[in-house]
N, C-alpha and C positions, 0 to 999 in steps of 0.2 A: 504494500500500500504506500502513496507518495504522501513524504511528508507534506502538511500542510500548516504549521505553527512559524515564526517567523522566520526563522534561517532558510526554511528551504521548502520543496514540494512547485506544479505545475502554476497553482493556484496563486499562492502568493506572489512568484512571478507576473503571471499577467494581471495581479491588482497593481503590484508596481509599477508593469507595464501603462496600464490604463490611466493610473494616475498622474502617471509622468504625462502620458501624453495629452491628456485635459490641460495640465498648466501650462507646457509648454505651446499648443494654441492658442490659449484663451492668453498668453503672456509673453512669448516670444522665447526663443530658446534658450539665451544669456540672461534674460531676468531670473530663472531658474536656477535654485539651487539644490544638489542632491540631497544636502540636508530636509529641506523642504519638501522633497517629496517621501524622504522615508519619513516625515512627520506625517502625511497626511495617510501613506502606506501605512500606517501604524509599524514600520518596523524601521530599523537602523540606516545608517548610512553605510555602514560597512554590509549590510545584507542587502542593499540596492548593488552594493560593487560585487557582491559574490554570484547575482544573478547579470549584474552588466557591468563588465569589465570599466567598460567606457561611457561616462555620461552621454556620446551621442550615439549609441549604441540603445539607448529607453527610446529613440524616437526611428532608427534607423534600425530594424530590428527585421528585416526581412534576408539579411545576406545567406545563414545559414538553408537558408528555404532556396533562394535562387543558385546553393553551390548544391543541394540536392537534388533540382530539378536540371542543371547542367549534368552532374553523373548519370541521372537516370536516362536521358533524353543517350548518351552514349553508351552507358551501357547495358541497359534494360532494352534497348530496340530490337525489332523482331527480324532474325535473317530477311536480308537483300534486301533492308532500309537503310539507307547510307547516313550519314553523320546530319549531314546536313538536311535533309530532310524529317531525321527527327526533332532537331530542334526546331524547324519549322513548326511542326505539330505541335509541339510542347507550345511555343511560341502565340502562336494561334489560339488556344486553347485557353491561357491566360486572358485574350484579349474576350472569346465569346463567353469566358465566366467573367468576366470585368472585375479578375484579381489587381489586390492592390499592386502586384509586380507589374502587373500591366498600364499601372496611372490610368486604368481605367473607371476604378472602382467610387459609388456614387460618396459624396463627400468628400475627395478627394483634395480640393484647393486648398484649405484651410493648412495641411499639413504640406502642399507646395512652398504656400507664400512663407510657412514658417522655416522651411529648409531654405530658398533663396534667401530667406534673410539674415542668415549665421552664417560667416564664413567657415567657421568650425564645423558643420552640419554638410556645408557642402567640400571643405576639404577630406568629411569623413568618409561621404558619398564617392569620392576618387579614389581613397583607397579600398574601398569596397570592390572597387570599378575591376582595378587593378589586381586584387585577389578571386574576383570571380574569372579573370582574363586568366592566371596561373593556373587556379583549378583545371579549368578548360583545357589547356592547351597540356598540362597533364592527364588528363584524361584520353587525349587523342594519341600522345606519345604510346602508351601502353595499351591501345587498341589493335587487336592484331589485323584489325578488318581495317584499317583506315590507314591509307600510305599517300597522305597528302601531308601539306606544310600546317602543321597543328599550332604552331605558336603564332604564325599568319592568320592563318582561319582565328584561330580565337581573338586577336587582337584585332580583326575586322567587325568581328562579328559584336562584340561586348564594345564597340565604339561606336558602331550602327546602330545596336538596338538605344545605348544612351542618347543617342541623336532624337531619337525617334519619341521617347518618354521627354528629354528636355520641350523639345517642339509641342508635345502634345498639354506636358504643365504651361506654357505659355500661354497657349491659346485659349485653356480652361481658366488661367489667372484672368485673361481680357477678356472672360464674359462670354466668351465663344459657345454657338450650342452645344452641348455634349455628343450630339448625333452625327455631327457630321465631323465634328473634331474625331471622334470614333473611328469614322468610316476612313476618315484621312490617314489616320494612325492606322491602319490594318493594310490601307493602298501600302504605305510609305513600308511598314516592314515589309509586303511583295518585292516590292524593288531591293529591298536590301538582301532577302534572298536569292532574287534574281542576278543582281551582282556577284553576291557570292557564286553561286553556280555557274558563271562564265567567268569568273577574274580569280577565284584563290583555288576550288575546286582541281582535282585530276582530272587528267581527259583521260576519257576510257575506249 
């Protein structure tokens, strides 16, 4: 059974999570102090650090999700689906469930405008960037199916797809309909598939 009293357990976690992240929209991300949220947590500041390493870590809390859904998308696919096509799916798939990896999810601005406006927030977001790109590209190194340039492909790829989430928080920051911001966001990764599959790709 997971603990659930204040050091540890699932629970406590996402209250911390959830608390953190009420103050930090409702307050901006530097007004924020960990102290303040394990008060309001009802627990410690050192058990906020024991469930998040890193103060921008309670608000940017999806990395370990998007490095399991890079493995799975490589190594969970089904004979004579190639690399690249899986993550297409995976890809896609984020966007018609309008997961929050996909900056599709409804609500979503609030916690845009709060990361554009901490440098910290968005210097954390690049190194996230940055280790989802390593994962990757090991990932492909130790596939025995895949004999293409894996550290090209993934560096293309986790620079594309950030393209494509920055553009689409823009447009939802300026008011833009959700719908067709949507649609645009879903065109805009085709193309970037599409490049991949003619420019970093093997020919076969």
């Amino acid at each position: 059974m997971p603990r659930t009293g204040e050091r540890g357990g699932p629970r406590t976690r996402a209250k911390i999570s959830q608390v953190a992240t009420r103050l930090f929209l409702e307050r901006g991300f530097d007004a924020v102090t960990v102290a303040e949220i394990g008060r309001e947590a009802g627990v410690s500041s050192v058990t906020v650090f024991n469930h998040f390493p890193r103060k921008e870590d309670l608000l940017l809390d999806r990395g370990d999700d998007a490095m399991e859904l890079l493995r799975s998308a490589v190594r969970d696919r089904a004979a004579g689906v190639d690399v690249l096509e899986s993550l297409r799916a995976a890809t896609l798939r984020l966007v018609d469930d309008r997961h929050a990896l996909s900056g599709l999810k409804d609500g979503s601005v609030p916690f845009f405008r709060t990361v554009a406006a901490s440098p910290a927030l968005i210097a954390r977001a690049r190194e996230i960037a940055a280790d989802l790109q390593r994962v990757l590209a090991e990932e492909l190194e130790h596939d025995p199916a895949f004999d293409g340039d894996g550290p090209l492909l993934a560096a293309f790829f986790i620079a594309g797809y950030g393209s494509v989430m920055v553009e689409t928080a823009r447009r939802l920051i300026a008011g833009d309909p959700p719908a067709p911001v949507a649609d645009d966001h879903r065109a805009r990764l085709e193309r970037l598939f599409a490049a991949l599959r003619d420019g970093v790709m093997p020919r076969t």
